[in-house]
N, C-alpha and C positions, 0 to 999 in steps of 0.2 A: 272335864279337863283334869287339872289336876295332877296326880300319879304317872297317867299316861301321856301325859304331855311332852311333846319332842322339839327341842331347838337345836338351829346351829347355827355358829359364828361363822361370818364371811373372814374365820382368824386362825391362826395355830399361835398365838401371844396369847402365854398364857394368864396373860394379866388380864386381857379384854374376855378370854372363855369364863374365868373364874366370875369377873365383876357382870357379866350376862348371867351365869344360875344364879347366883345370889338373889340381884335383883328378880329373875321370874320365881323363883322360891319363895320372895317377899309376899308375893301371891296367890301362886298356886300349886304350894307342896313341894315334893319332889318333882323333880325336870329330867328329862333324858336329854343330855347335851354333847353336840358331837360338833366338829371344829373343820374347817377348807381354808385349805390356803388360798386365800385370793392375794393378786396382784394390784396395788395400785399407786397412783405418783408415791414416789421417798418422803417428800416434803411437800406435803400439800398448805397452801396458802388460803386464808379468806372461803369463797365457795367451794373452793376446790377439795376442802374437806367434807363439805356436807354431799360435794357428791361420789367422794368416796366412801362415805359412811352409806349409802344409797346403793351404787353398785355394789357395794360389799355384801349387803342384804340381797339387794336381788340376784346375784350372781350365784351365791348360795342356798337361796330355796328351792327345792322339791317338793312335792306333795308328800312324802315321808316326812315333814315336819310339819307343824301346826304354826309354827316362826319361825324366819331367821332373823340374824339381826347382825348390822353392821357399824362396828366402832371405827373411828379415825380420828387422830389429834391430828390439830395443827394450828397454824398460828394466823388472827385474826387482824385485822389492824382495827386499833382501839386508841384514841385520841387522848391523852393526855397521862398515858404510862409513860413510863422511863423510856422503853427503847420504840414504841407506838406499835409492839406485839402484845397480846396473852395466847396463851393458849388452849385450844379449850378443848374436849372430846366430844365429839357430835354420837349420837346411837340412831340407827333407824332399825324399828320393829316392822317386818314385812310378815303379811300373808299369805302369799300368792297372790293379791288381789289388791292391796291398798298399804301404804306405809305410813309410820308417823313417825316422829322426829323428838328427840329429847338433847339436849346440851347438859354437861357438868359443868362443875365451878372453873373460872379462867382464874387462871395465871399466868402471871409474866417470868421470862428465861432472864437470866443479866445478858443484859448489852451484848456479851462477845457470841455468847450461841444464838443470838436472833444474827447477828451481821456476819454471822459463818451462813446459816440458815439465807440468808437472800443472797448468800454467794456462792449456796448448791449445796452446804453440807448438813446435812442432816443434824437435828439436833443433838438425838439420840448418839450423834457420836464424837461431837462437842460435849457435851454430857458427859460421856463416859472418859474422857480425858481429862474433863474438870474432878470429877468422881472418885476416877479410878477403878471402879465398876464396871466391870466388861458385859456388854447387851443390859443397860440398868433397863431397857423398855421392855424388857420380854421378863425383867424381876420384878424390883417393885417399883420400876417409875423415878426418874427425873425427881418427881414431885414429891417424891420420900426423899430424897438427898434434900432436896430445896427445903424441905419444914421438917427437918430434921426428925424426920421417921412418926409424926404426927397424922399424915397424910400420904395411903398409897393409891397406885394407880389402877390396882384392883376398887380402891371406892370411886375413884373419878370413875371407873366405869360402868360402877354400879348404881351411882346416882345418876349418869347420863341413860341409861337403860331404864332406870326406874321412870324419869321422867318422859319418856320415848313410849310407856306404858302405860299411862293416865289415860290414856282413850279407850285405850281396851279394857279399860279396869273401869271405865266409868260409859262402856257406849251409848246409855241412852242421851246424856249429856254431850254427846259429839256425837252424834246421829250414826257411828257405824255400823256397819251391815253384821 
């Protein structure tokens, strides 16, 4: 592996492309990383993220790569926050054959962008009204506004990938192929 190793994002955001080589360089070298747009819900809810982080992955492998991998945030319902959202960023690492699953750290949005969000509008552009940052999700993330430039949404995605990696970094331990 290594050098020659080929991934792509089921993304052209290029917070999710960035926070994917990071995390596969955490591992194995340099990565040849190439990006697809895929399409899927604006606002995805609860599962509905973890199966766009899925389709995203599978929609975008070829056997030209060795993985893909697909990120997607969205907001989970979690019992005893403020507005009973966080949100969190799902990664699935696919082979052509088999995928696994990592989450990042969850945060919660204030009150107004989740009760825009269950009333169709996209966080990301709540957010950017709050901000003032136009596309903050395709720069550094919501989540650099929210912790005051402490936290971007290139790491949320590279911990969620990092974690979505622990099998394939450890297969004999999770018996894959």
């Amino acid at each position: 592996m290594g050098e020659n190793m080929k991934i792509v994002v089921g993304s052209r955001n290029p917070t999710k492309v960035e926070g994917a080589r990071i995390a596969f360089e955490q591992f194995f070298g340099e990565v040849g990383v190439e990006s697809i747009g895929i399409k899927t819900k604006d606002q995805p809810f609860d599962e509905e993220t973890i199966k766009g982080a899925i389709e995203r992955a599978i929609k975008s492998y070829s056997s030209d790569f060795d993985f893909s991998v697909g990120i997607e945030a969205g907001l989970m319902k979690i019992p005893g926050t403020i507005s009973g959202y966080m949100d969190f960023q799902v990664a699935v690492v696919f082979n052509g054959k088999k995928f696994t699953l990592g989450f990042g750290p969850g945060f919660e949005y204030p009150p107004e962008v989740v009760e825009s969000a269950k009333a169709g509008i996209e966080v990301g552009k709540t957010m950017e009204k709050i901000s003032g940052i136009n596309q903050i999700g395709r720069k550094v993330g919501a989540v650099y506004y929210l912790s005051k430039g402490v936290v971007s949404r290139v790491e949320l995605s590279r911990i969620a990938v990092t974690m979505a990696l622990l099998p394939w970094i450890n297969k004999d331990l999770y018996k894959l192929l």
